[in-house]
Structures are given as C-alpha cells and as structure tokens.
N, C-alpha and C positions, 0 to 999 in steps of 0.2 A: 493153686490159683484161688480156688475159696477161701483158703487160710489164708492165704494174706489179706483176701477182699475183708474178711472177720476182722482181723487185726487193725489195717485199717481203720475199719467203724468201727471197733473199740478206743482206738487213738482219738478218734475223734469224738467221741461221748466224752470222754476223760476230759479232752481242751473244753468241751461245750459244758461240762461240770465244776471243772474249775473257772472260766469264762461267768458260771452263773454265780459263782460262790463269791467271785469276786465284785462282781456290781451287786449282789446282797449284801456285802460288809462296806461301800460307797456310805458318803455323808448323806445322813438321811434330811431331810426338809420340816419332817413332822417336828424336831425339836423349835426350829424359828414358828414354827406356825402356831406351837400350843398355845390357845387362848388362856386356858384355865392359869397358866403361868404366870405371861406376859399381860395380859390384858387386866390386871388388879390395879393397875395406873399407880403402878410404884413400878421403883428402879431395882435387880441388883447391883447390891453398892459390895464392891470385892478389896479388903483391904490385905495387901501383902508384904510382908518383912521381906529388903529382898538387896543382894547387890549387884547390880549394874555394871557390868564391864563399860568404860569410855575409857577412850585412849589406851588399850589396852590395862587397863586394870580396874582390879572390881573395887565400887564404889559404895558402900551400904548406903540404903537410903527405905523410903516405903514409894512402894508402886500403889495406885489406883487403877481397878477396875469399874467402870461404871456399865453394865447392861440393860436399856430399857426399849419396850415399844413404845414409836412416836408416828402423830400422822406425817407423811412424807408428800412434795408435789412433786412429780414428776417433769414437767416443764420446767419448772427452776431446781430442780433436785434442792430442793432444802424443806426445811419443818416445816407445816402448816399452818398457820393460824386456826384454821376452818376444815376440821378432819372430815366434814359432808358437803364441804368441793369439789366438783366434777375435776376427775384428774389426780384425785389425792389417794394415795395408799398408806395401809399400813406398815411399817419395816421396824427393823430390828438395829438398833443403833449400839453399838461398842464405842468407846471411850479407853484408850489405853491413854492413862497420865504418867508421866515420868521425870522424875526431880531429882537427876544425880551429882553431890558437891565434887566441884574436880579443882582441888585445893585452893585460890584464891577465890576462885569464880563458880560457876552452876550452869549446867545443862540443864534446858528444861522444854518438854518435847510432851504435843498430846495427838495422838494416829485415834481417828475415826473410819470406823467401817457402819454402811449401812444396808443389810440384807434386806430384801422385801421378803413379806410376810408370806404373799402366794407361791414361792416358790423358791426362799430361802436362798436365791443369785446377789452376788454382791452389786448392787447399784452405786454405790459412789465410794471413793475414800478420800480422805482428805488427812493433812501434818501441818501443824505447826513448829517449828522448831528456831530455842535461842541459845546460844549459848555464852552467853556476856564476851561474843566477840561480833557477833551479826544474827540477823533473824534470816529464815526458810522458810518458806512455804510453797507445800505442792499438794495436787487436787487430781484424783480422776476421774472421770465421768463415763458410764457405760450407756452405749446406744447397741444393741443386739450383741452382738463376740466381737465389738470392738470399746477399747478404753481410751477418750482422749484425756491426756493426762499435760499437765502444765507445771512448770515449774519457775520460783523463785530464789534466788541465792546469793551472797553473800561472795562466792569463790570464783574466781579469776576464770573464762573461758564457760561459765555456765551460770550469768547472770541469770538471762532465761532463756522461756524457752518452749516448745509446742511438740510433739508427737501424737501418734495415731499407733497403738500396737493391739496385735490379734489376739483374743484370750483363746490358746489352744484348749482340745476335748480334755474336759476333767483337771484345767488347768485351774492355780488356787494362787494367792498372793499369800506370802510367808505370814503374815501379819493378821490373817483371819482364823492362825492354826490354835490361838486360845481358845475360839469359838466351835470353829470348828470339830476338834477335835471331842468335843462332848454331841457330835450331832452324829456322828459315828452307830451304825445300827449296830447296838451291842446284844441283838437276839440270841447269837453264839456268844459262848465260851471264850474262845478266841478268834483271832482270822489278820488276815493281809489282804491290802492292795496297795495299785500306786497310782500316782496322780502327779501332774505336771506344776513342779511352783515355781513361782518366781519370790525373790529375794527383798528382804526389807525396806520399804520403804523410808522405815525411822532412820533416820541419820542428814545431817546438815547440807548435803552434797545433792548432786544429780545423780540417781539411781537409774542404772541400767536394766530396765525391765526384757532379762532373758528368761525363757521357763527349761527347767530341767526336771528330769525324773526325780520323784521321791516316792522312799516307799513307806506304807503304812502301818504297824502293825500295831496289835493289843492281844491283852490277856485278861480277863476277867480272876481276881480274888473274891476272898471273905466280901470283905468291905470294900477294896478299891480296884480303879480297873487301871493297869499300866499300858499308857501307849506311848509309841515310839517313831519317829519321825526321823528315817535318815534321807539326806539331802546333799545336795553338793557343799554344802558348808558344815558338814558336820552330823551329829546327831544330836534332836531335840526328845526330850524324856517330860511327858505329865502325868503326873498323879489323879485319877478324879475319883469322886466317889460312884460307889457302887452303882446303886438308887440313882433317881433323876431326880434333881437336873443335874445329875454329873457335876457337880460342882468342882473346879479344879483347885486340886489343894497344892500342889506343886508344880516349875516349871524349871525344868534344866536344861536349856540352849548349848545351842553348839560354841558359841561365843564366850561360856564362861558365866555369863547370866544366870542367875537361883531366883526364883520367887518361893514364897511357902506362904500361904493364907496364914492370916492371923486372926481374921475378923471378918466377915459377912451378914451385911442386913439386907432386907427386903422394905425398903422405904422409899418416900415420897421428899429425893434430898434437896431440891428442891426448895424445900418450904423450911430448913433448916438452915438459916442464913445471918442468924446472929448469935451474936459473943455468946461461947457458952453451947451453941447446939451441940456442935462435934461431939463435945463429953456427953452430953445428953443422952443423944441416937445412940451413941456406943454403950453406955450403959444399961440402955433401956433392954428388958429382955422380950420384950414385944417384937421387936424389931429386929427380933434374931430367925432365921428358920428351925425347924423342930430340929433336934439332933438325929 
C-alpha cells in the first residue's frame, strides 16, 4: 500500500514537472513589450524572396514584413492620433503584404495583427484582399475571450456577414505564428508545447474560425533556433536567429509557401515616400541592424 501511495505521488510530480516545463516554454509577452526595441519610433521593415502557393502552385514573388509600435484607441480599435488620450494604448502592429502574379492577373492581400503592449493578447486583426476578379475584406475585434469578426466578399452564399467566436485557453490565430513564434521563451536549449490555432485568415473567402491542437516545438543551435509547428494543415518550419530579436530568416508552411529574408532595416518607412527612397533605405547601411 505505501508503494503504490509513492508511486502514485511520484506520477504525479512528473505530470506537475512536466505541466511546469510546459507553461515555461508558452509565448512569452516580455518580447511585445521590450521598450528598448520597439519604442525607437522606427519600424522593422522585413523584406523576403519568397514563393507563394495560390491556386495551388507556387508563385515567386517578394513578401513584406512590416513590425512596428503604434499608439492604439481602444474604443475605436484603430491608431491614434494623440498617444496621451485617456483610453489610448500602446501595441504592436504586423503587417503581412503579399503580391502574388497568377498569370494574366495578381493576388494582392495585406493581414494586420495588433498585439497590446501590456500583455502581448491579440487585440484586433484585420485583411484586405484582391485579386483582379473581386475585393475581401474581413475584421476581428476582441472584447475579453470573445472575437467579433465580420466579413466582406465577392463569393456567392457569403457576401457578408457577422459572428461571435470563443478564443479558447492558449488558443492562437495561424496568422500571428510569424510573430509569435520569436516570443517563444527560448531560456532552454530546447522544449515542446501545444496551443490551440485556428486557420488563416489570408484568403478571398469566408473563413471558418475552428481551433485545433498544434504542437510546438524548438531547438536551439550555433546561431539559429529551429521551430516547428505541426497543425491540422500540415507542418510549418521557421528559421530565427539565435540572439534577439530572433529575427525570422526563414518560413516553410504547410501549403508549400517558402519565405527566406533577404533584407532587413530598422527604419522610419514612413518618411521614405519618394522616387528613389526604396533604393536609398536599402542601401543605406545605417539602416541595417548589426550582424
């Protein structure tokens, strides 16, 4: 009878040991919130060589990343003019841009995510999307663990349209896993968990927002740290570096999608709006981060 009662509570240290191992390897917050990063009132600007599966097959084309902190309002969930308005926070804005030629015609599609600063929750996301046969656009908005989310479309039986869905515990939209995945507390070596996503947003259609397990894992190298993302669609593979801020140098979707960086600045692009910037900023070695 002891012996088993040992056994027992040894079984059970183990699940409470691994139970702990696993919310210490969970997305950490401290990356959306570093000041010393974000708060230089410049953008990272992410440029990537990359081909884009549409319609089933890959499309070369260049993806944009854009990462910056901006003041947010809360009441209107949008920018602020006046970042010392009662109500105004700071968050963390993504920009996924995407331009894929699909022979006569072009895809072209930009997915916003916007994390708040205090605690690194996704607050809003929002899609544009054209693709030289009709426009999309869809919006979600978070009020506590619930997301109303709305939609716009082009397609027969889902012009539009309103819902109300639950964001389950540790649940993630597919679409934040650029970001996320460098928010990853990489204090170990390696490690696993899992976490509950839901499926991409990007695409012309009504998306079905179901969450399913995915699990997470990494490894730390030399220089880079490999992590892995299997999902009910597949498995997603990124590259990041070592060092912070984890920069992601590569991204291999389950779809068939490749990104690989090619360029990265830390600028103010913004203010780069005439003939001739682009070449400028990319040249400029100011405007690169250290190697």
């Amino acid at each position: 009878m002891l012996a088993r009662m040992k056994m027992t509570a040894l079984r059970a240290l183990g699940i409470l040991a691994f139970c702990l191992t696993n919310a210490h390897a969970q997305f950490n917050p401290a990356f959306v919130q570093n000041s010393s990063y974000w708060n230089d009132g410049k953008a990272e600007f992410d440029l990537y060589d990359a081909q884009l599966v549409r319609e089933g097959q890959p499309r070369q084309t260049e993806v944009l990343h854009i990462l910056v902190r901006e003041p947010f309002d809360l009441k209107q969930l949008v920018k602020a003019d006046d970042a010392q308005r009662p109500g105004v926070i700071p968050v963390l804005k993504m920009n996924q841009i995407l331009h894929a030629p699909t022979g006569l015609y072009v895809v072209q599609q930009m997915h916003s995510n916007f994390w708040r600063a205090d605690n690194a929750r996704l607050a809003k996301f929002s899609l544009t999307s054209s693709d030289s046969c009709g426009n999309t656009c869809k919006e979600g908005r978070r009020s506590g663990e619930i997301f109303t989310c709305e939609w716009h479309t082009y397609w027969d039986g889902m012009a539009d349209g309103r819902e109300q869905v639950s964001l389950p515990p540790n649940g993630f939209f597919y679409d934040e896993l650029p970001l996320r995945v460098r928010t990853i507390d990489f204090t170990k070596p390696s490690g696993q968990f899992e976490i509950q996503l839901a499926p991409t947003i990007i695409s012309a259609k009504k998306t079905e927002l179901i969450w399913k397990p995915a699990q997470v894992s990494y490894k730390t190298g030399e220089k880079f740290i490999n992590v892995t993302v299997e999902h009910i669609g597949g498995r997603d593979e990124f590259v990041l570096d070592r060092d912070f801020p984890h920069l992601l140098r590569e991204w291999i979707a389950a779809d068939g999608s490749h990104l690989k960086l090619k360029r990265t600045l830390k600028v103010a692009y913004w203010k780069y709006g005439k003939n001739g910037d682009r070449e400028r900023a990319l040249a400029d070695p100011m405007l690169r981060p250290p190697d």
